[in-house]
N, C-alpha and C positions, 0 to 999 in steps of 0.2 A: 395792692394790698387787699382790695375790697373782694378779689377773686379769691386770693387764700384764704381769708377769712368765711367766705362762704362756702369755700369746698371745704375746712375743716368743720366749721357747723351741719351741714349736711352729711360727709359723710364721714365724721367720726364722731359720735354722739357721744361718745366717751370721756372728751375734753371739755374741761369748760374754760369760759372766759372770764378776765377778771379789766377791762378799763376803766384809764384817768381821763380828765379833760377831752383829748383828740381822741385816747381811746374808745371812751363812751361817745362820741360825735362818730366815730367811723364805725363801728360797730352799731349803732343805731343804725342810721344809713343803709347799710349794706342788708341787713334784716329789715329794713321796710320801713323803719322810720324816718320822720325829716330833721334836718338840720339847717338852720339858718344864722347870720349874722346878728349880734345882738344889738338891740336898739339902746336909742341913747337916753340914760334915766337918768335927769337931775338931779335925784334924791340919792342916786351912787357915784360919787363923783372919782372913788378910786376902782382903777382896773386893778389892783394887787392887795389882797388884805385879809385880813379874818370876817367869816360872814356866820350868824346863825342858821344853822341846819335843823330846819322844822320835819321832824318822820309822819309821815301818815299812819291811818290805824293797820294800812297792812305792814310796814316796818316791825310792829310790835308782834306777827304773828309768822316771821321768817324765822324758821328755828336754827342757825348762829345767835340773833336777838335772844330770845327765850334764853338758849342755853345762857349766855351770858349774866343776861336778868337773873336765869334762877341762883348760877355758881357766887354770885356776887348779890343775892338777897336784893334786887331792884324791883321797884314796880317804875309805871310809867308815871308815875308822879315822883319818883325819886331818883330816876336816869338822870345821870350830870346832862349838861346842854352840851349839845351837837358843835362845835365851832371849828371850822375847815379853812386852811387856806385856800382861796380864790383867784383867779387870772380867767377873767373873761372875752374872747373873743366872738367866739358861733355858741351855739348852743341847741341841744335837741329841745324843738317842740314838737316833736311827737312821735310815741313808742314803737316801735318793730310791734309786730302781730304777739299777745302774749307776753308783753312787759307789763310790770307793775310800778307803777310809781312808786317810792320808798319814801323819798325825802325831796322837801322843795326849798326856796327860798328867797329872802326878797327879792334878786337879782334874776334867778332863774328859777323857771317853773319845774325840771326837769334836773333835779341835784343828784339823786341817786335813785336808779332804778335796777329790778331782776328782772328775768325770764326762767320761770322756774328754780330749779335747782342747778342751775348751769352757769349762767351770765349772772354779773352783777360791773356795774359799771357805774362809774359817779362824777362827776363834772370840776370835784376840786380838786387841788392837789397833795399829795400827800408828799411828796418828794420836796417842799416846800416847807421852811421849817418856821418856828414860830417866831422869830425875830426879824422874818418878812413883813412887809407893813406897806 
């Protein structure tokens, strides 16, 4: 997997990529970041649930964000809260060459991150629906 995904990153620059959970672990990876087993925090005692999703200030200057913000009259003080389903196993701590951190969280440092205009990848799940708990 980590061969295809490198030969399409290289050489079709025309593609981009979009991972969840394993996707954004294997896709870090394979572009130069690490991935590790997550440690065990007291303070989260569920593997499965809703978590708050905190953006940093470059979240608010990825223009999907903007666009959104502007079509929907938001500033960053009136963006509803981030809340994602969660299942954690591994977890990237740390970016391929050229990611940006987006969004973090108590659980994990590395929630959603890009690389430019291309990748975007994010650690929760979306396929997960809200009556998961």
């Amino acid at each position: 997997m980590k061969e295809f995904i490198k030969n399409v990153y290289v050489n079709h620059p025309h593609i981009k990529f979009i991972g969840g959970c394993f996707g954004e672990q294997v896709i870090a990876e394979t572009l130069g970041g690490k991935v590790e087993k997550m440690p065990h925090n007291p303070a989260i005692e569920k593997c499965l649930g809703r978590e708050l999703i905190r953006p940093t200030d470059d979240f608010y200057e990825q223009d999907f964000v903007k666009k959104y913000m502007a079509d929907n009259k938001l500033t960053k003080e009136t963006l509803p809260k981030i809340v994602l389903q969660e299942s954690h196993g591994d977890h990237v701590v740390s970016l391929p060459e050229g990611g940006t951190l987006l969004c973090y969280s108590d659980s994990c440092n590395v929630e959603v991150y890009c690389i430019k205009n291309r990748v975007l990848c994010f650690q929760s799940h979306p396929d997960y629906n809200c009556g998961l708990q």
